[in-house]
VEXDRENGU-801635 format. One record per residue (C-alpha): x, y, z. Coordinates in steps of 0.25 Angstrom, whole numbers, plus 5000, padded with zeros to 4 digits. Each point is the difference from the previous one (the first is absolute). Last residue first. Example, Ala and Ser with C-alpha at 12.3 -4.5 7.8 and 13.67 -1.06 7.14 Angstrom:
<kollos>
5055 4996 5029
4994 4986 5002
</kollos>
This chain:
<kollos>
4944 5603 5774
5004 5009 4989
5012 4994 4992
5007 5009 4992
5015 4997 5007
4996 4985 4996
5003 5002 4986
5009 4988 4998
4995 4991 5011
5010 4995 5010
5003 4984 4998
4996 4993 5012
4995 4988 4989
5008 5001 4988
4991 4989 4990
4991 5008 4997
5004 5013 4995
4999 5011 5010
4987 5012 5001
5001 5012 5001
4995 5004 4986
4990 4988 5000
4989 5009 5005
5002 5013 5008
4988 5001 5007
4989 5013 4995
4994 5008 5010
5012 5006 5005
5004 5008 4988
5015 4998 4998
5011 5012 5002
5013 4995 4993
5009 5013 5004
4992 5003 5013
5005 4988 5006
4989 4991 5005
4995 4998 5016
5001 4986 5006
5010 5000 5009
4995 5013 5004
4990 4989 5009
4994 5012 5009
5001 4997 5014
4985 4998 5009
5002 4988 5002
5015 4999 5005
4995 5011 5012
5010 5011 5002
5008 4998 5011
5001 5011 5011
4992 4990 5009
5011 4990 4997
5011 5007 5002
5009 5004 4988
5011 4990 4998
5016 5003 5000
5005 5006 4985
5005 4993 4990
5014 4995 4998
5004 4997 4985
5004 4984 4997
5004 4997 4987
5005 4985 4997
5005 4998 4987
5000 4984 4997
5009 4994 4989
4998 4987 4992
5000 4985 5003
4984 5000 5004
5002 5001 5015
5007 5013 4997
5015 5004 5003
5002 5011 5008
5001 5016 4996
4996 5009 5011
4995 5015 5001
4998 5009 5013
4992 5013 5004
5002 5013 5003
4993 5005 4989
5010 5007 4992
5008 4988 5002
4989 4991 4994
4998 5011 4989
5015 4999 4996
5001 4983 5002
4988 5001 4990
5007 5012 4990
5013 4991 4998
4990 4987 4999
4995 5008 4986
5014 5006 4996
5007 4987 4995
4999 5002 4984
5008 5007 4991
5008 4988 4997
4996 4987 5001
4990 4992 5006
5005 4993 5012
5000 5014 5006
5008 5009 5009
5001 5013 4996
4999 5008 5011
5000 4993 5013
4990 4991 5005
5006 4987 4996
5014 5002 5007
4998 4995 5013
4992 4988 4994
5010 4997 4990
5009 4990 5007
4988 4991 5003
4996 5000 4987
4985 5004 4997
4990 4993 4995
4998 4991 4986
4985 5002 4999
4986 4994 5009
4998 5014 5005
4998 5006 5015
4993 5014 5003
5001 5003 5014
4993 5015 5006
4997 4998 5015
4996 5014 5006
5004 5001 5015
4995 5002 5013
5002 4987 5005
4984 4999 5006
4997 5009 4988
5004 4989 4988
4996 5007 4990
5002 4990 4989
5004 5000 4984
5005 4986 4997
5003 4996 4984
5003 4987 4994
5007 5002 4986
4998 4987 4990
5007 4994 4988
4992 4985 5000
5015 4996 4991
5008 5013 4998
5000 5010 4990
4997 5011 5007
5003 4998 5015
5010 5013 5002
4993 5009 4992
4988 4997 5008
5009 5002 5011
5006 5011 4997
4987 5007 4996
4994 4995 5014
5012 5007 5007
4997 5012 4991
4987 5002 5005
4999 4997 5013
5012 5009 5003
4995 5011 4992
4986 5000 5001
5000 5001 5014
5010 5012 5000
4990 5006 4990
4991 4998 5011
5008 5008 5009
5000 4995 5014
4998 5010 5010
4985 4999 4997
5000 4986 5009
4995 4987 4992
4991 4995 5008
4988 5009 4995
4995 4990 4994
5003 4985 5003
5013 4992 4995
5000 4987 5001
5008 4988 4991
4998 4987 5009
4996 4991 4989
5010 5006 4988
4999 5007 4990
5003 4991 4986
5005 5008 4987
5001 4987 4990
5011 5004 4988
4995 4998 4984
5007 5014 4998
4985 5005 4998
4996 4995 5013
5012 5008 5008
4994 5013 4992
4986 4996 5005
5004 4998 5014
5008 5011 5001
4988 5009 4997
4993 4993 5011
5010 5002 5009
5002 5016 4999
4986 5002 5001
4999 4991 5013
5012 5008 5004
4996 5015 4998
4985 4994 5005
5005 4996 5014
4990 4990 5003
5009 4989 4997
4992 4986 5003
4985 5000 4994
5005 5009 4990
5011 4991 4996
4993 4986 5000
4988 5005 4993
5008 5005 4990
5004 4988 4998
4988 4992 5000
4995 5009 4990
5006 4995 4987
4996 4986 5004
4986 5003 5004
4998 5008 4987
5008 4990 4991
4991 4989 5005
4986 5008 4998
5003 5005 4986
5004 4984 4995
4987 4997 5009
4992 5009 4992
5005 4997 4988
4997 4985 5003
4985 5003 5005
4998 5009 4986
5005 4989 4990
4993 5004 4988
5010 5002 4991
4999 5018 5001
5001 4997 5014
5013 4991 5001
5006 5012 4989
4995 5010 5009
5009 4994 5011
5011 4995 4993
5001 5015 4995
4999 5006 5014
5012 4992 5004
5008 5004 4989
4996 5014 5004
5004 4997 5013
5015 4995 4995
5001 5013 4992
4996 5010 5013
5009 4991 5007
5012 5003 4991
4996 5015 5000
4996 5002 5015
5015 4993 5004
5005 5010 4989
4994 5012 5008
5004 4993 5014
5015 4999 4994
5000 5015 4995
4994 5004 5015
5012 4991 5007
5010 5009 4990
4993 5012 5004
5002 4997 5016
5013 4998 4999
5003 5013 4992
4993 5007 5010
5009 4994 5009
5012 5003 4991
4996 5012 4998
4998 5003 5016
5014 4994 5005
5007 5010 4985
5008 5009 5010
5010 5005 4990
5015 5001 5006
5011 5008 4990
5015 4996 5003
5014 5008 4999
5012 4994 5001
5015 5003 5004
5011 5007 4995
5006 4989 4991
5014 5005 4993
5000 5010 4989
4988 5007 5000
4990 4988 5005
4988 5000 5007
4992 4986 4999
4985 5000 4995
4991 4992 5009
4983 4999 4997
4994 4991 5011
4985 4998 5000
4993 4999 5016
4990 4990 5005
4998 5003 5014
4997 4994 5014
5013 4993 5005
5009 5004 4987
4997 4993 4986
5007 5004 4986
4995 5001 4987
5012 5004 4991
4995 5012 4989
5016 5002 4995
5011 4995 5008
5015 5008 4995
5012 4990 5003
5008 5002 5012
4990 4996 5011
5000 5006 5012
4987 5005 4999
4994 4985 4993
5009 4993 5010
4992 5006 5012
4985 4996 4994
5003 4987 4997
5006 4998 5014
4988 5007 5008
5005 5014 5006
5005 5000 5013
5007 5012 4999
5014 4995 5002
5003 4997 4985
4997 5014 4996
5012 5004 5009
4995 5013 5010
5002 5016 4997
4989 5006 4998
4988 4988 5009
4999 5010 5011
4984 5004 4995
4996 4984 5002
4999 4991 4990
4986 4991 4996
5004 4998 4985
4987 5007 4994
4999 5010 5010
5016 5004 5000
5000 4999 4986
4988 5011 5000
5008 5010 5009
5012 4999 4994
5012 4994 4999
5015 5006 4998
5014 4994 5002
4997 4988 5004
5013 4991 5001
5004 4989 4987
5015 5005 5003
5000 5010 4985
4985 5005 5006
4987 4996 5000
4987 5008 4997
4987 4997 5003
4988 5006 4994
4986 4995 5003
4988 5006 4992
4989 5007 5005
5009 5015 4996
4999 5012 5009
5012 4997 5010
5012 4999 4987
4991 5010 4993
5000 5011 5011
5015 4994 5003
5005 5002 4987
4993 5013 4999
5005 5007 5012
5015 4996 4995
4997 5005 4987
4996 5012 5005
5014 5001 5007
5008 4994 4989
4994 5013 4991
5004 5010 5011
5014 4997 5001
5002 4999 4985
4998 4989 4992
5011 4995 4989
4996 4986 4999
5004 4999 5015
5010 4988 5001
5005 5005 4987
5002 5016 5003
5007 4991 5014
5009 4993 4991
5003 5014 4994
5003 5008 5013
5011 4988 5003
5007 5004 4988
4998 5011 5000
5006 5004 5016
5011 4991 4994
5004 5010 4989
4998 5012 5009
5008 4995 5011
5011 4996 4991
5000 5014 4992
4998 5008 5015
5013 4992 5005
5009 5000 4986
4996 5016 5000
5004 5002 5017
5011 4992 4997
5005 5008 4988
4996 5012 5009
5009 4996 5011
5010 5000 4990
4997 5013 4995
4999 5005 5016
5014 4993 5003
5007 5008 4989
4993 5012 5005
5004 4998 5012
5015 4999 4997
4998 5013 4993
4993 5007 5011
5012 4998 5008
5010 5005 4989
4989 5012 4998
5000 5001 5016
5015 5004 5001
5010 4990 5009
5009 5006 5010
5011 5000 5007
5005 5011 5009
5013 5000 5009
5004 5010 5012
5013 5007 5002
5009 5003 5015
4989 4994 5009
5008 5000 5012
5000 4987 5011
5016 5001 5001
5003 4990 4990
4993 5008 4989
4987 4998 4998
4993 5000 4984
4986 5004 5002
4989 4993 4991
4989 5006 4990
4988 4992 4994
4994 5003 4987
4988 4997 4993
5001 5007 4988
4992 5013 4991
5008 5003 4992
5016 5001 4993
5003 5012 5009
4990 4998 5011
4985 4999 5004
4999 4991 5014
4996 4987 5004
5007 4999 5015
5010 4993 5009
5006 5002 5009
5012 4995 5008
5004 5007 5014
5013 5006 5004
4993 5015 5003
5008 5004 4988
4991 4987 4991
4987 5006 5007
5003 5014 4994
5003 4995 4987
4987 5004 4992
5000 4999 4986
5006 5009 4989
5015 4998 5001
5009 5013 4998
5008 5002 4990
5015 4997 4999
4998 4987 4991
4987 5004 4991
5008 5003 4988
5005 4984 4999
4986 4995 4999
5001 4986 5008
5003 5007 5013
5013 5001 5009
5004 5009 5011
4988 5008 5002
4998 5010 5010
4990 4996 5011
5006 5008 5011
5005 4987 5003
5007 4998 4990
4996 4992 4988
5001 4986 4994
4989 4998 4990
4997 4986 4996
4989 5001 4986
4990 4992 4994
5003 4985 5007
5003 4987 4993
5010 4997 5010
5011 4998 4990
4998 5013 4993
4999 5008 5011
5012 4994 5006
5008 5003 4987
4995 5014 5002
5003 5003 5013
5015 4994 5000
5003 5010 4987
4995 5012 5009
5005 4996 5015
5015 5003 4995
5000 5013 4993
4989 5004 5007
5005 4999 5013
5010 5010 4997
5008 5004 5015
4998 4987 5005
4992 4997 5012
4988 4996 4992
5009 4991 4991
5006 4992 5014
4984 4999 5004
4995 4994 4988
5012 4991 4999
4997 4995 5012
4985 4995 4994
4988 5002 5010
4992 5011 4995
5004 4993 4985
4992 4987 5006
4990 5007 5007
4997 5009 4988
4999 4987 4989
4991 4993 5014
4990 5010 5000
5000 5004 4986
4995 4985 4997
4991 4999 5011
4992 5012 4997
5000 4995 4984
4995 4987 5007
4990 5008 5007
4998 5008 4986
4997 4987 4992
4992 4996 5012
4990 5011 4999
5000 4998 4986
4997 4985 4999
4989 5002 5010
4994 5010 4995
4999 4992 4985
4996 4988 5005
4989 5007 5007
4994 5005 4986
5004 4986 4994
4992 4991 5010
4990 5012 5000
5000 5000 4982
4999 4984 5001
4989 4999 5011
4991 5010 4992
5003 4993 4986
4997 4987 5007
4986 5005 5006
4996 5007 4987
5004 4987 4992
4991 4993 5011
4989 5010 4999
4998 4999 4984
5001 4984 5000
4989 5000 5010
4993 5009 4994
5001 4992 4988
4999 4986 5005
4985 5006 5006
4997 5004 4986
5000 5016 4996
4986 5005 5001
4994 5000 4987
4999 5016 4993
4989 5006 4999
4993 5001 4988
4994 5016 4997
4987 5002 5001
4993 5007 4990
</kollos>
């Protein structure tokens, strides 16, 4: 059974732990030393002390007149002790010179003699020494007492013993070690204090836990799709990485710069260094379509931001692309209920007998509903945008809006270079015709002229689709392909976002002018790739017309014609039959 270990102590711990053991240690040597050098200076200044008391008695007249007398003690004895007294000295002995004593502070030692070493003082020379004496150990110092002849005829000791010096000391050392206590009890209280805000800032991890959570932060922060970017308090990047980069185009040296200094589209800038939380915002850079999530940190004061990037460029074109499939499938519905009535007048005509008007009735709606498609195959040989205009045609039909391509529209096979993405194609045509069928519902003779031409000798692919609607201010034609810009309320304003997008992606240009019909114009123009030479040209004869070809999805036998299904009600001459994408030619 094995036995739980226990946890390793948190990095705040050990921490805490070493600094009390470094303020202990630094208290007890600051105090250790403070001690040796209070003592060896207590028994300097004792050194001193003895020094001068001796000088001064060595020196004193009366000294010399009492030495001279027949009793010296009589008169040297009472002076001794009240110097001693005053000077704050142990003992003053006065002595001869053969180092019997005169004067002592025990009474029964005068006549003995002193325990110490004099010889320096007989030579003339004051000494000093520690040495073991009658009341203890002391440091001493011994003087000579000259007469006026030069003669050394006494000598004066003074001294201080050791348990006065180390009394002194040990009054210091206690209140050295109140300050050494006050000192260790502060350090240890602030040492807490900030070892507790780092417990805080670390959730209680050890050394070793920030350290693999460090590796995992960045293994996750470099693994996930996603972008992250994170702002600090001053709006400046503080961390990015690796898919925000792609998706906002920044380079590796971007730490550190203002957010409002990237470059970043306006919509896109305020929404990072926004104080509000943005939840799911659609957002446009040069080539991409990114959702924006911001969540402001805060703990007591704003800390700065963090923002989540999604890549959704390829949803939303496959999203595109779905909603133009919904509008074909209901386009099919509509026309498929319009042909039926159609197939009823004409049964209806038989079953009364009159089989040559039926058969005109059939015949005119026929020729009517093809003459359209007719029209497009015959000019756009580029099946994504025949397809793509067919199926327009019957969704502008069924908002009572005339879809008309113009004369001079062109566009070969094989014209359109593979560099170009269809879906790129579909995009711009598509929602600039959506706008403007939107755009021209409602109207008088509502109508949306189309021009799709390779015009090779320019090198460029001319996309312009016109409506008959209100148009478009002169003051909003810098902003009308930003997000969110619509006539139609909100939520809307994303379509000509994507077009001016693709345009860009393409290297190509987009214009907004009024049209000859009193609505707007968007002008595309794509560049194409310069002409092959003319014997590396494939013959136009031998070209399959793709135009031509049906969708899998609504596969139609080619030995039966569409009937009335494509056709147009009578009446709407040029308008673009309802089922035309099914059409077999």
């Amino acid at each position: 059974m094995r036995l739980p270990l226990p946890r390793p102590r948190s990095l705040a711990g050990q921490l805490f732990a070493m600094q009390v053991v470094l303020v202990a240690v630094v208290v007890a040597g600051c105090a250790v030393f403070a001690y040796v050098t209070d003592r060896a200076q207590a028994e300097e200044n004792a050194r001193r002390q003895a020094t001068a008391t001796a000088a001064a008695v060595a020196d004193s007249p009366s000294v010399l007149a009492a030495a001279r007398s027949a009793d010296p003690t009589a008169v040297l004895q009472p002076y001794a002790e009240a110097l001693r007294r005053h000077a704050g000295v142990a003992f003053v002995v006065i002595m001869a010179p053969d180092g019997t004593r005169w004067t002592h502070p025990e009474p029964e030692q005068i006549g003995r003699t002193y325990l110490g070493h004099i010889e320096e003082a007989v030579a003339g020379r004051t000494h000093s020494e520690t040495h073991l004496g009658v009341l203890g150990p002391s440091v001493r110092t011994v003087a000579p007492v000259f007469d006026g002849g030069g003669r050394v005829v006494a000598l004066v000791s003074a001294g201080i013993t050791i348990e006065k010096i180390s009394e002194q000391v040990r009054e210091q050392v206690a209140a050295l070690l109140g300050m050494a206590g006050a000192a260790l009890a502060l350090g240890g209280a602030g040492t807490y204090v900030i070892n507790a805000r780092l417990r805080r800032h670390t959730h209680g991890m050890n050394a070793a836990e920030l350290s693999r959570m460090h590796d995992y932060h960045e293994a996750a922060l470099h693994a996930v799709r996603e972008g992250l970017v994170m702002l600090d308090g001053r709006r400046r990047i503080a961390l990015i990485n690796d898919g925000a980069r792609e998706l906002l185009g920044l380079d590796e040296g971007v730490v550190g710069r203002p957010a409002a200094e990237l470059g970043l589209p306006a919509t896109l800038t305020g929404a990072l260094l926004s104080s509000e939380p943005r939840v799911d915002e659609t957002h446009l850079t040069a080539d991409r379509v990114l959702v924006v999530n911001t969540r402001p940190v805060v703990g007591g004061e704003r800390r700065g931001t963090v923002a989540t990037l999604r890549d959704r460029t390829e949803l939303q074109a496959l999203s595109g692309e779905l909603d133009s499939e919904r509008g074909f499938t209901e386009a099919l519905r509509s026309q498929a209920h319009e042909a039926a009535n159609r197939l009823h007048t004409v049964v209806s005509l038989i079953e009364l007998g009159r089989v040559a008007e039926a058969v005109e009735f059939a015949t005119a709606e026929l020729e009517l509903a093809q003459a359209l498609t007719d029209r497009v195959v015959d000019a756009v040989g580029e099946p994504v945008l025949a397809a793509l205009l067919l199926g327009k045609a019957a969704q502008a039909n069924e908002r009572g809006v005339e879809l008309v391509l113009t004369e001079d529209s062109r566009i070969d096979d094989g014209l359109v270079p593979s560099a170009l993405p269809s879906r790129d194609l579909v995009t711009i045509l598509g929602n600039l015709i959506d706008n403007a069928v939107e755009a021209a519902g409602g109207t008088p003779h509502a109508r949306v002229t189309v021009t799709v031409a390779a015009r090779t000798g320019d090198g460029e692919l001319l996309l312009r689709v016109s409506d008959n609607g209100p148009g478009v201010r002169p003051a909003d034609r810098d902003a009308v392909l930003g997000r969110g810009w619509s006539t139609r309320g909100p939520g809307r304003g994303l379509g000509l976002a994507l077009v001016g997008q693709a345009v860009s992606r393409a290297t190509g240009t987009l214009d907004v002018t009024d049209a000859e019909a009193g609505g707007a114009a968007f002008t595309v123009r794509l560049p194409l790739p310069a002409p092959m030479p003319a014997a590396a040209q494939v013959p136009t004869a031998v070209q399959v017309p793709k135009a031509v070809q049906v969708p899998a999805a609504v596969p139609v036998p080619t030995a039966v014609p569409v009937p009335a299904a494509v056709s147009v009600p009578r009446g709407t001459p040029g308008t673009p039959p309802a089922g035309s994408s099914e059409v077999v030619s």
